[in-house]
N, C-alpha and C positions, 0 to 999 in steps of 0.2 A: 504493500500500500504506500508506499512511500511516494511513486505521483500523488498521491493526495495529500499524505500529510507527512510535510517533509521531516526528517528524524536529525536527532541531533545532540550531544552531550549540551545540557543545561545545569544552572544551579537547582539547587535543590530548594523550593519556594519554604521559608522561615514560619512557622505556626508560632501567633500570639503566645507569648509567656513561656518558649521550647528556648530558652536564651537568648542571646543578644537581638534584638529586632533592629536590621540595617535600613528596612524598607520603613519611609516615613509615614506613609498609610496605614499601615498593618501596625506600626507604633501607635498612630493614634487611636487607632481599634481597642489595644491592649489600654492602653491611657482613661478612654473614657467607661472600659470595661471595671478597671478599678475604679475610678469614681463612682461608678455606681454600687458597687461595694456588696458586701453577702447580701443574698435578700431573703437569706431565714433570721437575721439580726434584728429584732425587737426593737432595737433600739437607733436603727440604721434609717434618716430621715428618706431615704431613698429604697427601702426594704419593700417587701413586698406587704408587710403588714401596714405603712404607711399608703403606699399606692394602691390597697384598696379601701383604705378607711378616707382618701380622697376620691374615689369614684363612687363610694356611698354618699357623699357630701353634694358629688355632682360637681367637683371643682381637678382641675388640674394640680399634683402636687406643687407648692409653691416652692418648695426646698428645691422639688425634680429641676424648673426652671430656672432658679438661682445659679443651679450648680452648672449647667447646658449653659448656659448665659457666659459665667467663669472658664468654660472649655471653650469658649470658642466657637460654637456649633453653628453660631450663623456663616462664620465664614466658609464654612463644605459648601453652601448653596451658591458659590461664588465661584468662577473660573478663576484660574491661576494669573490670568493675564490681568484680570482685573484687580488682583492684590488676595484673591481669596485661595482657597485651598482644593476647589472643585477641578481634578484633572481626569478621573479616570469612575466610570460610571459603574464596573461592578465593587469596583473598593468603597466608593461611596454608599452603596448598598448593605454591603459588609459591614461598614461602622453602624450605619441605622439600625442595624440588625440587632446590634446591639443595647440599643435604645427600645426597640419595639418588644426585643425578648422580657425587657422589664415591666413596660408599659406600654401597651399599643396607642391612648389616647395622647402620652407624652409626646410619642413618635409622631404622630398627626399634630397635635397641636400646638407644640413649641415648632415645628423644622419644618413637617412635608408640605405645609401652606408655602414656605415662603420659596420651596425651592420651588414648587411649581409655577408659581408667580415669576419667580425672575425670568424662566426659561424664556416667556415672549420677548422678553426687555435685549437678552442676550444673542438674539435672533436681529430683531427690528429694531431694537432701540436707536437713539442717536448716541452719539459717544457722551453727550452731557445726560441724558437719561440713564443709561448704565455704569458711569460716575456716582450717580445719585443713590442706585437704588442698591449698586456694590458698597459704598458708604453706610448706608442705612443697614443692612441685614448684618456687614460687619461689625458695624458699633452694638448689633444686638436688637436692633427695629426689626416690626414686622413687616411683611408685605402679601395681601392677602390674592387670591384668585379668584375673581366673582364671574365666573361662569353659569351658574345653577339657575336657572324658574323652576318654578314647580308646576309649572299648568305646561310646560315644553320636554322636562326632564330631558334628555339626552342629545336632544333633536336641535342641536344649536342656529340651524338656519332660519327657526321658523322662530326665532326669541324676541319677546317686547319690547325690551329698554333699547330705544332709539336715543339716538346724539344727532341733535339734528343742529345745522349751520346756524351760527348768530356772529353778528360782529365782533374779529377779536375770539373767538372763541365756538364751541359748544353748549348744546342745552343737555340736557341728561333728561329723560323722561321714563318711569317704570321702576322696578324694581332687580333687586335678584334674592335668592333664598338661601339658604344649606350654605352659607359661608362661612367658613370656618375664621375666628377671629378678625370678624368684620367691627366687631365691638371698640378692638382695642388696638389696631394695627393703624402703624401710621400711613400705607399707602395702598393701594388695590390698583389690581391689572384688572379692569372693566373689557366684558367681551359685547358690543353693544351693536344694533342696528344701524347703517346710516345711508340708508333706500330704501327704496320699495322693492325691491326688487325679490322674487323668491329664490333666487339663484347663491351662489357661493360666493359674490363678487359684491357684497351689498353689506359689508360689517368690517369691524373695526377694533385694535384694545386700544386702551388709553389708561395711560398711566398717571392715576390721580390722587393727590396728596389728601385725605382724607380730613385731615387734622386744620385745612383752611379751609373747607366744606362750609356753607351758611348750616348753622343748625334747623334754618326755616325752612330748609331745603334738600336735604338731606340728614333722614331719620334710620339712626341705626341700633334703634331701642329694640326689635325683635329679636328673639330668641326661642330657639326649637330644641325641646326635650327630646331624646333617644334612647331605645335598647341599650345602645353600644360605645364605645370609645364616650362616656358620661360626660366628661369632664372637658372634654373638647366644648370650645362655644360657639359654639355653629347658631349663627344667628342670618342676620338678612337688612339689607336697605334701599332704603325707599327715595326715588327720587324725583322732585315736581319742580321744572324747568331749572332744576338746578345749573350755573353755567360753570363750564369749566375750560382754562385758557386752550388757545390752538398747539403750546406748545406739547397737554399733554398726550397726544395722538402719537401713537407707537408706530411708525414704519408710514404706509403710506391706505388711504382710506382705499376697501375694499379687499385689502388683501390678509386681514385676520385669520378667513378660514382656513386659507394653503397655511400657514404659519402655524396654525392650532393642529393640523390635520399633522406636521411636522415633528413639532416637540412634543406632543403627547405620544410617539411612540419612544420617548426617553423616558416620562413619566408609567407608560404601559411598561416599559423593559425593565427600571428598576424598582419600582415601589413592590411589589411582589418577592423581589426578593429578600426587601426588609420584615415584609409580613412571615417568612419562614421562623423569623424567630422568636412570631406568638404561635405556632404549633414545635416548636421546641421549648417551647415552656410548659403547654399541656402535657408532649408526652412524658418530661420530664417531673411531672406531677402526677400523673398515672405508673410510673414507672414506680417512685415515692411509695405508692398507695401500695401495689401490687408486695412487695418487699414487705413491708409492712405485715400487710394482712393476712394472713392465717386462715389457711382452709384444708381442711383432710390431715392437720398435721404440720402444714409446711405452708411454706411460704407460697400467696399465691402465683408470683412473679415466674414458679416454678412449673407450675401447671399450664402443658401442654395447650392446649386453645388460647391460654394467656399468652403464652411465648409465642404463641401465633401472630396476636393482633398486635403486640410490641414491635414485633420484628419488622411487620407489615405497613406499621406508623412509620417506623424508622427509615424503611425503603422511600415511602413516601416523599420523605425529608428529605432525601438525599436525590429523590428525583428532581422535586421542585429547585432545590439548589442547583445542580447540573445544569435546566434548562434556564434559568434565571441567568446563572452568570455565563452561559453560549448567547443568551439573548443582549444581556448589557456589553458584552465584549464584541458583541452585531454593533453595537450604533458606532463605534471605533473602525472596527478591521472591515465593515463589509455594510456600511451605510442603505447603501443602497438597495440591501435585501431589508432592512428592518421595519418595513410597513406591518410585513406580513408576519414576520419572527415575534415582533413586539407584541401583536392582536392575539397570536398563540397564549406566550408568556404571561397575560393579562388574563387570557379564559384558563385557562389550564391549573394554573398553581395557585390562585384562592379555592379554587373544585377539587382540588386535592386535598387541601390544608381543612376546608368546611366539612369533606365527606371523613378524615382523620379525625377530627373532632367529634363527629357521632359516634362513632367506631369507639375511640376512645372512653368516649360519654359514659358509654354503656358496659364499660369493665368498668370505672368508677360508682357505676351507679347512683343511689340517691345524691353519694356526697357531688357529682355531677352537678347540682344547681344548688346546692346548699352556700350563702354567702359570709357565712365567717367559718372560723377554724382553719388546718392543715393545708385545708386542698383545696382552698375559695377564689384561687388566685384562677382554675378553671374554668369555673362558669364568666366570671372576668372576660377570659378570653373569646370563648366560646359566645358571649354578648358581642363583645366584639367584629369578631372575625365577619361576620357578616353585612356588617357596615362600611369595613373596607374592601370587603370582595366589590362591592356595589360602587364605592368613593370609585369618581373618576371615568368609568366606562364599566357599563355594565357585562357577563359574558355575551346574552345578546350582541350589544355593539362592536364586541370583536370580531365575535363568527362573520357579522356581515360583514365584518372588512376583508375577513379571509374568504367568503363565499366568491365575490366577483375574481380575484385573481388564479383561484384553482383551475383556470382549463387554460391557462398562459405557463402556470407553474409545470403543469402535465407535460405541455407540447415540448417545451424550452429546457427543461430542468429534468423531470425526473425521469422521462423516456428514453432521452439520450444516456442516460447514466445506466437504465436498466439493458438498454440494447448495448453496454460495451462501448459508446460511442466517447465524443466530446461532452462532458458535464461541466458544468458551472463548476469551477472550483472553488475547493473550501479551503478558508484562510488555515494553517493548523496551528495560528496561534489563539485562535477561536477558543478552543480547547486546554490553553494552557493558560492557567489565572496569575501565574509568576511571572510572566511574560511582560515585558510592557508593551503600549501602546501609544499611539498618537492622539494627541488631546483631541475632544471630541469637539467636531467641527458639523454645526447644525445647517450651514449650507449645505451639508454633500447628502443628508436625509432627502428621501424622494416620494413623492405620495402613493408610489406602487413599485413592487418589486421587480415590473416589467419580467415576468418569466423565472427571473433569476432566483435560484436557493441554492445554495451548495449543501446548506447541512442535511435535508430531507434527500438529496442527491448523491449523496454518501452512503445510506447505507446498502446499496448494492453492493459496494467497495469494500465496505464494513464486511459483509456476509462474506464474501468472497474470500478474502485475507484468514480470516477465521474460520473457513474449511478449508484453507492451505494449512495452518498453526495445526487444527486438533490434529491431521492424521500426524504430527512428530506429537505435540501435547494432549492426549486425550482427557486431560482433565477439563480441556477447553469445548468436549464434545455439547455439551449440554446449551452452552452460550452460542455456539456457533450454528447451533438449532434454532435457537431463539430468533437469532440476525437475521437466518432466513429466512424465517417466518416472514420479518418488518418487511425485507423486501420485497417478497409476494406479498403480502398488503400493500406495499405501494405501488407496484405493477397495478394490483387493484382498481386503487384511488385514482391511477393516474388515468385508465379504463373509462370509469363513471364519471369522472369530471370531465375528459372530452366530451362523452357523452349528453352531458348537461343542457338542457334546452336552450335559449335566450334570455327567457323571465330568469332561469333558475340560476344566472349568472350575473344578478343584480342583488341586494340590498331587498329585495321583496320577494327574493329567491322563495319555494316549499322548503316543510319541514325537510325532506331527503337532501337537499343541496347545502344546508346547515346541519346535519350529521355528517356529511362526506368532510365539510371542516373540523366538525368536532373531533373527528378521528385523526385526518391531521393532524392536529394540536399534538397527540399521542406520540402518533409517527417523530416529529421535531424532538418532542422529550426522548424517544429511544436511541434518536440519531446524536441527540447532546451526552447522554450518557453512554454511551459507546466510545464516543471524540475525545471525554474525558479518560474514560480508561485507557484508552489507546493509545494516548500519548502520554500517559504516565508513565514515570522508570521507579526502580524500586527504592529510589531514596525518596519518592512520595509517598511511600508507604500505603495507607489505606488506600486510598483513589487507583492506587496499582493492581490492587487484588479484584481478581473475578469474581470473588463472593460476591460483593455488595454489583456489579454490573449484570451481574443471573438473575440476583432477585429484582434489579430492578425492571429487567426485558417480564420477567413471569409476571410482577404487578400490573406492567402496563399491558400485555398480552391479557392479564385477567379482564381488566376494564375495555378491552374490544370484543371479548366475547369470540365464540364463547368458552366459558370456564374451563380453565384448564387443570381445578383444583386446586386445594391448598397449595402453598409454596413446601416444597423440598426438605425434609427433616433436618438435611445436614446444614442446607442455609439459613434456617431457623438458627439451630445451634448455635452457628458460627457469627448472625446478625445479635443474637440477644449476649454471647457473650463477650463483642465490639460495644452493644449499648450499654453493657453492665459496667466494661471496664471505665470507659469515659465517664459513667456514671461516677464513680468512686474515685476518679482522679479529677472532675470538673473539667471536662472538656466539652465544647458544642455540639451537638446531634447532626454537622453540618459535613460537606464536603473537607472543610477546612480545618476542623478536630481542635477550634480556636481555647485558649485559656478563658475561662470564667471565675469574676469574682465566687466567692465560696467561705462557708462554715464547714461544721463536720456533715456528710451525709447518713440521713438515720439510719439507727439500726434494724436489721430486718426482724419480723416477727413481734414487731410492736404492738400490733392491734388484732387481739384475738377475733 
């Protein structure tokens, strides 16, 4: 396989708190991992008994934000060039991960508002607009995204709040809703109408200082209760001719959409991968429970159908991880394909992480929604996780973005790959997270991936390589089973998407031409999990072993149907006692095996 992904002696990438951290990203991972410090400590204003006695209150920990304030964290949302720290988009996700493992509402409510906000500014701004608004997030200001109506939800073309022309300026008219720290933020990137027109060429952001706003005229006193992320202050304002100068017009009127359509597959490719580490917190809470509790004798962690759903959580984990960071090291190495990569990335790994959490739910049981004591930090999540599956793009709204380009991806990409031919090539530093990259550059994002995918293109290549391997390595027989499989599925897919009518390659496509995506979405995960084993060597340690790349081809094999059975006794085994050992030494549930603050972990057989 090496036309594909070329091989090559590398360093061995450095894990949070494994000694010296040379890499300045991965340092401040480890940095702000101790700030946040054990969260079984009573007494630790950042603990997890603190962060849910402020999601009971309905308030964001104020400690949490003092301390995020003190680290610095507005400047990640900042490019390098502008003096901040934002250069490389799966490390950035890695650090949040680490924020969101403690608190998913902190994660949203102090940081993921403002990075999304800046992203138009750093796109379209003028150089004195992104002066402004890099100053402001570094000194610790907010800057919010007002995107949301509630009578439009997702459907941005068809939205109210017009800016219509006045001397000198803008008028602002309507509202928006679901805005997360509109209350308190000194600025908002407004996405606003400014035509008639029904078309995509007829809207605008404008980047408006909040804080000089008339009060008579813009009201920002609403606020909307939730399930989930509590403490987030998701509120809403209202605007009646309010005016606002010409200068705050981001880029040039009419071309909001292409822009929006742009940066939000930055937003689809990394926020996802920060939410991995509120289902590493569940399972880490069930895992807790399991040890614990006592059934037949023994510990239930022990009992076979348990070490089933453990193992099963964990593959989970480690798939969503995979495709996360192949998807955020897309908007770097291979821009161009990440229309399509990102709308996966977005459907995929919250419908992993939400169906993990039932799964889970249901071996904790009662204590599953019970909200104090031991295990309360679950239902937390589990409130949660569904709010942010939703923040942003619904998986509806991805599927349709993937529906229309499936029978360009067929012709162009995956056919040629299965017939042996010319395929799209895959970057193969895609697959290597130690790698660097080039700073990411929001010009070269394109609104379709025109044909192009290398990683879904790969696993011909993949399969292939791996029934060369088994007949010398037959321990490899079982994976390179698996491979074949994806690729006759996607011989399949590529089949029924030519196939596809006219309608059913639009946005109002049938339910069939939104499964043929949904399965996609699968296919990318197999293809990202493979790219990473593949180019592993053995000084990556875990990422290099087949275990965890078997179970994770049978999990996603399992969710295409049909069932192929339990997973395998020996990868069971071999998965629960990789999540045991991390357990007990504090390391991440992740591809990455990162250091975590830490107390002692309890003893087993605590609770009869």
């Amino acid at each position: 396989m090496t036309d594909l992904l070329t091989t090559g002696a590398r360093e061995a990438p450095h894990l949070a708190g494994e000694g010296p951290v040379s890499d300045p990203d991965l340092a401040r991972v480890d940095r702000l991992e101790t700030l946040l410090g054990d969260p079984r400590d009573a007494a630790n204003p950042l603990g997890l008994r603190a962060v849910l006695a402020a999601d009971e209150r309905g308030e964001l920990s104020a400690e949490g934000e003092r301390a995020l304030a003190d680290f610095g964290l507005g400047a990640e949302f900042v490019p390098v060039r502008l003096g901040g720290r934002f250069a490389r988009a799966d490390r950035f996700a890695l650090l949040m991960r680490s924020l969101f493992r403690r608190d998913c509402a902190l994660g949203i409510g102090y940081g993921v508002t403002s990075f999304i906000a800046g992203l138009p500014i750093w796109a379209d701004g003028s150089d004195e607009q992104r002066r402004r608004a890099a100053e402001l997030l570094i000194g610790g200001g907010r800057i919010v995204a007002a995107y949301t109506e509630l009578d439009h939800g997702s459907d941005f073309a068809r939205i109210s709040l017009t800016a219509g022309p006045t001397p000198g300026g803008y008028l602002l008219d309507g509202g928006k809703q679901l805005v997360n720290n509109i209350c308190r933020a000194e600025a908002a990137v407004l996405f606003a109408r400014t035509g008639e027109d029904a078309g995509s060429r007829a809207h605008a952001h404008f980047l408006v200082d909040l804080d000089a706003l008339p009060t008579e005229r813009a009201d920002r006193s609403a606020r909307f209760a939730t399930s989930g992320v509590r403490g987030c202050r998701l509120g809403g304002i209202d605007f009646d001719a309010c005016r606002v100068p010409a200068d705050a017009l981001l880029g040039v009127e009419g071309g909001a959409m292409e822009t929006v359509l742009k940066v939000f597959q930055v937003t689809r490719s990394v926020l996802p991968g920060m939410v991995v580490g509120v289902g590493d917190t569940q399972l880490r809470t069930v895992l807790d429970f399991a040890r614990q509790r006592l059934l037949y004798g023994r510990p239930m962690s022990e009992l076979p159908e348990v070490q089933g759903v453990l193992a099963e959580s964990f593959l989970d984990l480690l798939i969503c991880d995979a495709l996360s960071v192949v998807g955020a090291r897309t908007l770097h190495l291979a821009p161009g394909e990440a229309s399509v990569r990102a709308a996966a990335v977005k459907y995929l790994v919250p419908k992993l992480l939400q169906d993990n959490s039932y799964r889970l739910g249901v071996t904790l049981g009662a204590r599953s929604y019970v909200r104090e004591g031991p295990y309360a930090v679950f239902q937390k999540a589990a409130r949660d996780l569904p709010v942010v599956a939703l923040a942003h793009a619904s998986g509806a709204v991805c599927l349709s973005n993937i529906v229309p380009q499936l029978p360009r991806l067929a012709e162009r990409s995956w056919r040629p790959a299965l017939d042996g031919g010319t395929a799209v090539p895959c970057a193969a530093a895609l697959f290597r997270p130690d790698e660097p990259m080039p700073d990411l550059d929001l010009g070269l994002l394109e609104l379709s991936a025109r044909g192009a995918d290398g990683l879904a293109a790969s696993l011909p290549a993949f399969a292939r390589d791996l029934a060369e391997r088994a007949v010398r390595e037959p321990e490899l027989g079982e994976l390179a089973s698996l491979a074949a499989m994806f690729a006759e599925e996607l011989a399949g897919l590529a089949d029924r998407a030519a196939a596809l009518p006219p309608r059913d390659r639009t946005p109002l496509a049938s339910r069939r031409a939104f499964l043929l995506a949904e399965r996609y979405t699968h296919l990318l995960a197999a293809a990202a999990c493979l790219g990473i084993w593949h180019a592993a060597t053995p000084a990556d340690g875990f990422a290099a072993d087949p275990l965890w790349v078997t179970g994770a081809l049978h999990r996603l094999a399992d969710r295409l149907g049909p069932r192929r059975g339990p997973l395998p006794g020996h990868l069971v085994r071999g998965l629960t006692a990789e999540l045991a050992t991390r357990h007990e030494h504090h390391r991440t549930f992740d591809l990455f095996r990162g250091r975590l603050a830490h107390g002692p972990v309890p003893a087993k057989g605590a609770i009869a």
